[in-house]
Backbone bond lengths (Angstrom), bond angles and torsions (degrees), N, CA, C in turn:
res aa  C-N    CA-C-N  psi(-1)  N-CA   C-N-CA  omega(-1)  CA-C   N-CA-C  phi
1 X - - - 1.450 - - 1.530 110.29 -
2 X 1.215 109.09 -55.13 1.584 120.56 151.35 1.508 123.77 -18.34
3 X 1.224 103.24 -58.41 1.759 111.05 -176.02 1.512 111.10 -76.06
4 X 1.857 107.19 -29.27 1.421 89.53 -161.27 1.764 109.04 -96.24
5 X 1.410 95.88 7.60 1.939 95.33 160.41 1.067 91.47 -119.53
6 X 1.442 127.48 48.23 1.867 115.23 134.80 1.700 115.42 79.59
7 X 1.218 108.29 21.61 1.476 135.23 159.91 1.034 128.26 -37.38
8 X 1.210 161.60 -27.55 1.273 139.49 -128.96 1.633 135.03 -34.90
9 X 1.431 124.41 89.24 1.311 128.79 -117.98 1.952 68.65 -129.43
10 X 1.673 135.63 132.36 0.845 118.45 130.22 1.770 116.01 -135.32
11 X 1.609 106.31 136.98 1.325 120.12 -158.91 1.708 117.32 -60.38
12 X 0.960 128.43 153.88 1.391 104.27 -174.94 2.124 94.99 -140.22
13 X 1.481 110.04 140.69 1.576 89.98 -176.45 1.746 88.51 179.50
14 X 1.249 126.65 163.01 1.201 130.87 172.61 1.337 114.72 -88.44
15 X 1.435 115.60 6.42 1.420 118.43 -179.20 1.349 98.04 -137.11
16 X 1.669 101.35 164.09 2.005 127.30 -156.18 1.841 89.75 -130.38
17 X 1.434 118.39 123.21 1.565 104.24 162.57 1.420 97.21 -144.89
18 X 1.342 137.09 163.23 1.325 123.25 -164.71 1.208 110.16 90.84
19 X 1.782 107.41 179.84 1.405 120.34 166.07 1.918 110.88 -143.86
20 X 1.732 108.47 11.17 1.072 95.91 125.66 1.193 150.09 -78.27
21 X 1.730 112.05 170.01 1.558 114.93 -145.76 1.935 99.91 -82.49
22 X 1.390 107.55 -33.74 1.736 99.27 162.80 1.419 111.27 -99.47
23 X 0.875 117.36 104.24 1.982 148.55 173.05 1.301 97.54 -113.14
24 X 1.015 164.24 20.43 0.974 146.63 141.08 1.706 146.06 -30.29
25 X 0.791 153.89 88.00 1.767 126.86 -159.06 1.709 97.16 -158.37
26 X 1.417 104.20 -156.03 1.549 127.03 -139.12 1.383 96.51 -162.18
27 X 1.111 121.70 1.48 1.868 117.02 177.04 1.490 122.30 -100.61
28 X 1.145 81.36 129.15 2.212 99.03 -172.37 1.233 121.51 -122.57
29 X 1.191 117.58 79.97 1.260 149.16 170.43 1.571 110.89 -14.90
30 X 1.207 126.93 100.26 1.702 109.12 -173.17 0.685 144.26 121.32
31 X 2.293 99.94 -29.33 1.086 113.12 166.18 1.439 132.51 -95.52
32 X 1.656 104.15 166.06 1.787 77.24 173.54 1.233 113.08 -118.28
33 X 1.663 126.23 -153.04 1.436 104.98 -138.54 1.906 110.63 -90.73
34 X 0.877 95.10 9.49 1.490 126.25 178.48 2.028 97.03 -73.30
35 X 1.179 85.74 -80.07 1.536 104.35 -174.91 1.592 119.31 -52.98
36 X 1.344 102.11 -23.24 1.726 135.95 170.63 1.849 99.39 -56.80
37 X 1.049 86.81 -82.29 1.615 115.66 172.78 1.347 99.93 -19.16
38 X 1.539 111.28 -92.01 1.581 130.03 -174.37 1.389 108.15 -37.86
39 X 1.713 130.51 -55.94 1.149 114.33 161.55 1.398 136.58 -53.01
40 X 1.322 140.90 -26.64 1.147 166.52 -131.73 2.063 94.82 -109.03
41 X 1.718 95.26 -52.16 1.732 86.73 156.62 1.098 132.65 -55.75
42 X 1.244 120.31 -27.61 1.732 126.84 -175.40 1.586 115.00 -80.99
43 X 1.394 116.91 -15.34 1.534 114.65 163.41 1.041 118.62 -136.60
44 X 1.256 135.09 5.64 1.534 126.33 177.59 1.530 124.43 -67.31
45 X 1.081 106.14 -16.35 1.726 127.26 -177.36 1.444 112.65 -69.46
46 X 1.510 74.87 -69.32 1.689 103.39 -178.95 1.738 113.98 -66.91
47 X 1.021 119.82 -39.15 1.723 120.99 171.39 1.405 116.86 -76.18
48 X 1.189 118.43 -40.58 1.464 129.16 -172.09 1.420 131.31 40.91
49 X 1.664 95.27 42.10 1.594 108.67 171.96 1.578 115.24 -35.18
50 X 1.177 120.92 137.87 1.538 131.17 170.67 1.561 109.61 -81.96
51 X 1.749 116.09 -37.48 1.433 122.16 167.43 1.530 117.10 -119.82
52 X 1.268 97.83 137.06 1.692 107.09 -179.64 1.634 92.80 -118.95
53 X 1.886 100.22 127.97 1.169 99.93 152.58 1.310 127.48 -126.60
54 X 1.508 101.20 122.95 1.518 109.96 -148.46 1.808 104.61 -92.01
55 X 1.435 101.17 148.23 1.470 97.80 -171.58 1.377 104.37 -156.21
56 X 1.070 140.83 81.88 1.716 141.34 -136.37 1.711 94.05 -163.66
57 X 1.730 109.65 137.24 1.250 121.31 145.75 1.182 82.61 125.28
58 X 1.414 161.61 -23.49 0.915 134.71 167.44 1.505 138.33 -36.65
59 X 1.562 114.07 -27.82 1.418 121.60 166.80 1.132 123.86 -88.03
60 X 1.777 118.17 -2.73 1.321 119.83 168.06 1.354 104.27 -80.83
61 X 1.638 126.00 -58.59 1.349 109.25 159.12 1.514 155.05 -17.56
62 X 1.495 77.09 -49.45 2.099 94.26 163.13 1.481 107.05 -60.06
63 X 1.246 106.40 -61.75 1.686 127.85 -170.72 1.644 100.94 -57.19
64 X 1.010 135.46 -11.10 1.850 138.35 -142.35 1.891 111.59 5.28
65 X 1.380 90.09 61.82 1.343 119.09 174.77 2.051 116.14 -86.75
66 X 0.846 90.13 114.73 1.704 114.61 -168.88 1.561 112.50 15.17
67 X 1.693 97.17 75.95 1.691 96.23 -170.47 1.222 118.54 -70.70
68 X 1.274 119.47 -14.86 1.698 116.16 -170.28 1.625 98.51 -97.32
69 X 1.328 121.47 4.51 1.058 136.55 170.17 1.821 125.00 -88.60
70 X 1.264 91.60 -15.34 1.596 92.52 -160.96 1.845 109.52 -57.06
71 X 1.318 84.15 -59.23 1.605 85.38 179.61 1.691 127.66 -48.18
72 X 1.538 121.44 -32.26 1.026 123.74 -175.45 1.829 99.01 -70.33
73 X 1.200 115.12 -25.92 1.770 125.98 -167.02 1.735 102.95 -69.88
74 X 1.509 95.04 -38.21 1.458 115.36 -142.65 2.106 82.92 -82.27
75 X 1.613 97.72 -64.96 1.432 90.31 166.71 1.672 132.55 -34.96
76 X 1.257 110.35 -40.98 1.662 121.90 -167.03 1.487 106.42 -67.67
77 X 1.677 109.10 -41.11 1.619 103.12 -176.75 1.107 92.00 -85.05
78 X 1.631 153.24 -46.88 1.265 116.93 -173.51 1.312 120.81 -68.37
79 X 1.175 114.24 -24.33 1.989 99.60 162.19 1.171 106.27 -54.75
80 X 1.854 138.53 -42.59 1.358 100.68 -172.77 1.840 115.44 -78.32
81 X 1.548 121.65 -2.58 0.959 108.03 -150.77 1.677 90.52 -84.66
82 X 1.161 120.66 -9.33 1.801 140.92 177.02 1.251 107.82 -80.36
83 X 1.216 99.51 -32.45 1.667 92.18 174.21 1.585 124.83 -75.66
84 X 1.270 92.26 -62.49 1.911 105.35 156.31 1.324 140.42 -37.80
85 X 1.135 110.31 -32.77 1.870 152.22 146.12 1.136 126.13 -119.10
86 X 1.163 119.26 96.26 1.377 110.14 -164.46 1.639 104.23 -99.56
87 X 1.571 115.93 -2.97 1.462 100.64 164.92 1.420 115.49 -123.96
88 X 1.550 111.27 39.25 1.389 115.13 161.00 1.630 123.85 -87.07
89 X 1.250 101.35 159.65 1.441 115.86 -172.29 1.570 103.67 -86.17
90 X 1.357 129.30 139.37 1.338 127.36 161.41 1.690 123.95 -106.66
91 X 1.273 114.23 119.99 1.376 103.81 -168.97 2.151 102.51 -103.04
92 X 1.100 86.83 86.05 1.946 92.52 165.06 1.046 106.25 -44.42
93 X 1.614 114.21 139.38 1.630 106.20 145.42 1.711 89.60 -132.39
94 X 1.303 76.80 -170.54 2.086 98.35 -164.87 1.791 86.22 -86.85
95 X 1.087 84.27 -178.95 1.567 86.71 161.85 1.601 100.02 -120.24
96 X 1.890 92.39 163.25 1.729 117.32 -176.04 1.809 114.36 -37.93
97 X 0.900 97.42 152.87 2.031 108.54 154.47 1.843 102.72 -56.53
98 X 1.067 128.16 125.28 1.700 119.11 137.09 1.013 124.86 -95.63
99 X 1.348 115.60 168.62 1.706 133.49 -151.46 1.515 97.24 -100.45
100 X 1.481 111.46 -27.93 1.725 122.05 169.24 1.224 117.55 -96.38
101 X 1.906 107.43 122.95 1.482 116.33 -162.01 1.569 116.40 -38.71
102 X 1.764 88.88 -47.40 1.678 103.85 -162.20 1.519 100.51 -68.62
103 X 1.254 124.71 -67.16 1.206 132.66 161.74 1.236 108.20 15.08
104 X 2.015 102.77 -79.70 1.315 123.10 177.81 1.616 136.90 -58.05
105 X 1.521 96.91 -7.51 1.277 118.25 -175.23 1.723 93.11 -104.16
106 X 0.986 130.68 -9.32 1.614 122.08 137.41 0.891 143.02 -53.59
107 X 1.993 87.01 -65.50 1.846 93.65 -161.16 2.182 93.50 -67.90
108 X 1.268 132.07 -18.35 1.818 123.50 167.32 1.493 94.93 -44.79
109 X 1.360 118.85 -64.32 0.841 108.40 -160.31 1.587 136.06 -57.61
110 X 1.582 98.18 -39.16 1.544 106.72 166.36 1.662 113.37 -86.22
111 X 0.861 134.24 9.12 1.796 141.88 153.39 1.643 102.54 -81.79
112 X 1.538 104.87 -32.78 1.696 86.26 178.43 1.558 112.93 -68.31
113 X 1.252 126.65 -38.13 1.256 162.56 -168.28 1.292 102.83 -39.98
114 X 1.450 97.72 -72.07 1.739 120.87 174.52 1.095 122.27 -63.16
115 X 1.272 119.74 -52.44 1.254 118.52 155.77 1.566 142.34 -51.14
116 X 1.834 101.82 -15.03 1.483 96.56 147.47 1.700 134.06 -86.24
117 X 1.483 84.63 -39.62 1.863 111.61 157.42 1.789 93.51 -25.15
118 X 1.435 116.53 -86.03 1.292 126.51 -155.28 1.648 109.68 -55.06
119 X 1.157 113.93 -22.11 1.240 120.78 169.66 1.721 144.94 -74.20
120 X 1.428 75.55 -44.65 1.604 114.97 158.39 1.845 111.24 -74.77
121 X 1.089 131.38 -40.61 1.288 128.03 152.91 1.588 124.11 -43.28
122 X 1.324 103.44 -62.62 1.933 111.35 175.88 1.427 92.34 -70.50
123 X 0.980 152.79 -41.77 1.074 120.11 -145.26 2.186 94.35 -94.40
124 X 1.464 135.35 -2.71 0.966 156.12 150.29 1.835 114.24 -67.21
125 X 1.879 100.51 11.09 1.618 82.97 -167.23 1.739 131.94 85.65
126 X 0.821 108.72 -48.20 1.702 124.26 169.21 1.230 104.80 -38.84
127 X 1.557 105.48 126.58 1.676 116.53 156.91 1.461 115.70 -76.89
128 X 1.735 83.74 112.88 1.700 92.87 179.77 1.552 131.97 -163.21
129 X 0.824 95.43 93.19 1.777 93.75 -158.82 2.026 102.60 -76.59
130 X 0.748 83.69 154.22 2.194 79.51 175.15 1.744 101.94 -114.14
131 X 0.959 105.25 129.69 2.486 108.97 -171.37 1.744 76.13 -119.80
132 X 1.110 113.10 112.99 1.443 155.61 154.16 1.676 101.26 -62.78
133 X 1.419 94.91 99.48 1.511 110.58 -178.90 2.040 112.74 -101.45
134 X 1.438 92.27 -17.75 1.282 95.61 172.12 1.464 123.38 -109.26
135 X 1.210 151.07 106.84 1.141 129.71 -92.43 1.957 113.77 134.58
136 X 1.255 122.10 113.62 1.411 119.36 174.79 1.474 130.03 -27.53
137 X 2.066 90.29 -36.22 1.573 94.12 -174.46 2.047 116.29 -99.77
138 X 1.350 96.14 5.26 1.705 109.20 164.93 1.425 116.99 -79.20
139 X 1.258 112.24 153.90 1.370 116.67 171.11 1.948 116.81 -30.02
140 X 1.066 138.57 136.16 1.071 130.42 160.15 1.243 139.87 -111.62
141 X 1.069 142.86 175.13 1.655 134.76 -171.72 1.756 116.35 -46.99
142 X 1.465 89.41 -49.68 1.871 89.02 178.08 2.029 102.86 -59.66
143 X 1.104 141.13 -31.19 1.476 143.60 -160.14 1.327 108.74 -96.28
144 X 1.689 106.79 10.90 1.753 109.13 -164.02 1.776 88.47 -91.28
145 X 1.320 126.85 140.29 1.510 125.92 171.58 1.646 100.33 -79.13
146 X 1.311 130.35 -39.59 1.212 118.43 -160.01 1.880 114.43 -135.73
147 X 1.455 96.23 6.13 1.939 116.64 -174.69 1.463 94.61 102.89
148 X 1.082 134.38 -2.20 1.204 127.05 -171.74 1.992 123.37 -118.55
149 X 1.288 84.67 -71.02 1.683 113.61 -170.57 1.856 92.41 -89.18
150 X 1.769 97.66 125.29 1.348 99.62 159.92 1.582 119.85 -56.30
151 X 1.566 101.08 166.75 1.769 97.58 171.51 2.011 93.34 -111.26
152 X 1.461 99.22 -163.88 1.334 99.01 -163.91 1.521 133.88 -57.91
153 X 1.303 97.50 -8.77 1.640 117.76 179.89 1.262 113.45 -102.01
154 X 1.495 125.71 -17.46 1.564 134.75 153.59 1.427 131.00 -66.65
155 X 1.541 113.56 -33.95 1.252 135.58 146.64 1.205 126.19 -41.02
156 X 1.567 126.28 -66.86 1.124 138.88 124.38 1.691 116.62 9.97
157 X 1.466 93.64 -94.61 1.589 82.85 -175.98 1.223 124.79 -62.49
158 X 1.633 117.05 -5.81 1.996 114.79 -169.04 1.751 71.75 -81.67
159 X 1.446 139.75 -48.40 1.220 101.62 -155.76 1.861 121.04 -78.52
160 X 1.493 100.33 -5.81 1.471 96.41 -169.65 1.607 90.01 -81.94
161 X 1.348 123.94 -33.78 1.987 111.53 156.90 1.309 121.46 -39.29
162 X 1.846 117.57 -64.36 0.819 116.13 178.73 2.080 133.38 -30.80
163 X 1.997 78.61 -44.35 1.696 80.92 -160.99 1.835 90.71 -91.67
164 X 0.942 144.23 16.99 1.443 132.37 161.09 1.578 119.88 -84.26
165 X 2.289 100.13 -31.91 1.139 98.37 151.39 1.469 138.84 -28.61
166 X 1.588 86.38 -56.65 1.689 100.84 -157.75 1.965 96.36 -65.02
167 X 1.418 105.47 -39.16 1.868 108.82 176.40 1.683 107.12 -54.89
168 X 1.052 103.97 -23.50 1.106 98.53 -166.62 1.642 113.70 -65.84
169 X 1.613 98.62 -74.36 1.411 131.03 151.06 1.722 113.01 -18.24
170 X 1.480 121.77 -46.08 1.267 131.84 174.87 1.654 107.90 -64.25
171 X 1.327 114.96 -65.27 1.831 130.20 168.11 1.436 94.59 -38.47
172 X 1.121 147.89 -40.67 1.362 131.21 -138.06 1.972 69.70 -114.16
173 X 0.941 146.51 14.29 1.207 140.34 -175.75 2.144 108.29 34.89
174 X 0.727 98.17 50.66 1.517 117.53 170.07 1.765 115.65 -86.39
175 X 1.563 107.39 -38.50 1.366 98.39 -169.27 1.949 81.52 -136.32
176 X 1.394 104.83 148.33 1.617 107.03 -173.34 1.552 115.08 -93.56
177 X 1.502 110.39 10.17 2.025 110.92 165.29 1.664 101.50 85.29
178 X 1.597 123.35 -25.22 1.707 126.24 -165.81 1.505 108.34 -87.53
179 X 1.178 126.08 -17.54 1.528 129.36 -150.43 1.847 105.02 -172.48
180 X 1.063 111.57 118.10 1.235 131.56 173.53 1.454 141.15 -118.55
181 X 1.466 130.60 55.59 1.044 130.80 -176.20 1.631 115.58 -65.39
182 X 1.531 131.66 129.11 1.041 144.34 -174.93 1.388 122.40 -121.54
């Protein structure tokens, strides 16, 4: 989607998934945003992405791992990811719909979270747009493969979020359209 409005987008991450030729990334399946974090020290230095798109807490939710906590967690790694880059853009998103009520009566809760986080960031100056994954036009409960994980048409739409983010982030002149580290 990237390439075909003239992007030059290349991914940057200690991990390969796929069998396209940029696979690159930073996503760890499982973890939560803690564990996010801790990895996130081990390459942010060294890669020096210009955009982070952050997408974390969903397994604390599963786990009902320190929910009234999330946001203060969620804040802490993006301070370091500002620190490490200090003129990269961060693109928040909420986290997914679940297929389990309670579940879902989390992940509101930690989207509210972030969504003050993300607010409280811009309004501190911070490049940061928030891409609203929960939402009519995100994956939804019927597109979940397992209550959880979109299937191929949920994917789909996190990226047509994803990349309005990135317009967004561009309008707000945050990122300059020539060079894209991810």
């Amino acid at each position: 989607m990237l390439r075909l409005h003239g992007l030059n987008a290349r991914m940057v991450g200690s991990r390969k998934d796929g069998s396209m030729p940029n696979n690159d990334h930073e996503g760890w399946r499982g973890f939560t945003i803690d564990e996010i974090g801790r990895k996130a020290k081990k390459s942010v230095e060294e890669l020096s992405p210009n955009i982070f798109m952050v997408n974390a807490g969903s397994n604390d939710c599963l786990q009902f791992f320190k929910i009234t906590e999330a946001g203060r967690r969620m804040d802490k790694m993006l301070d370091y990811l500002w620190l490490a880059s200090p003129q990269s853009t961060v693109l928040l998103s909420t986290l997914l719909v679940n297929a389990d009520k309670e579940v879902d009566s989390v992940v509101k809760r930690f989207n509210d979270q972030f969504r003050a986080l993300a607010e409280k960031k811009a309004t501190g100056q911070k490049r940061i747009v928030l891409v609203d994954m929960y939402t009519s036009e995100g994956p939804d409960i019927q597109g979940l493969v397992d209550g959880i994980h979109p299937d191929d048409e949920g994917y789909d739409r996190m990226a047509r979020l994803w990349f309005r983010g990135i317009q967004e982030a561009m309008q707000k002149g945050f990122i300059d359209g020539s060079k894209y580290k991810f």
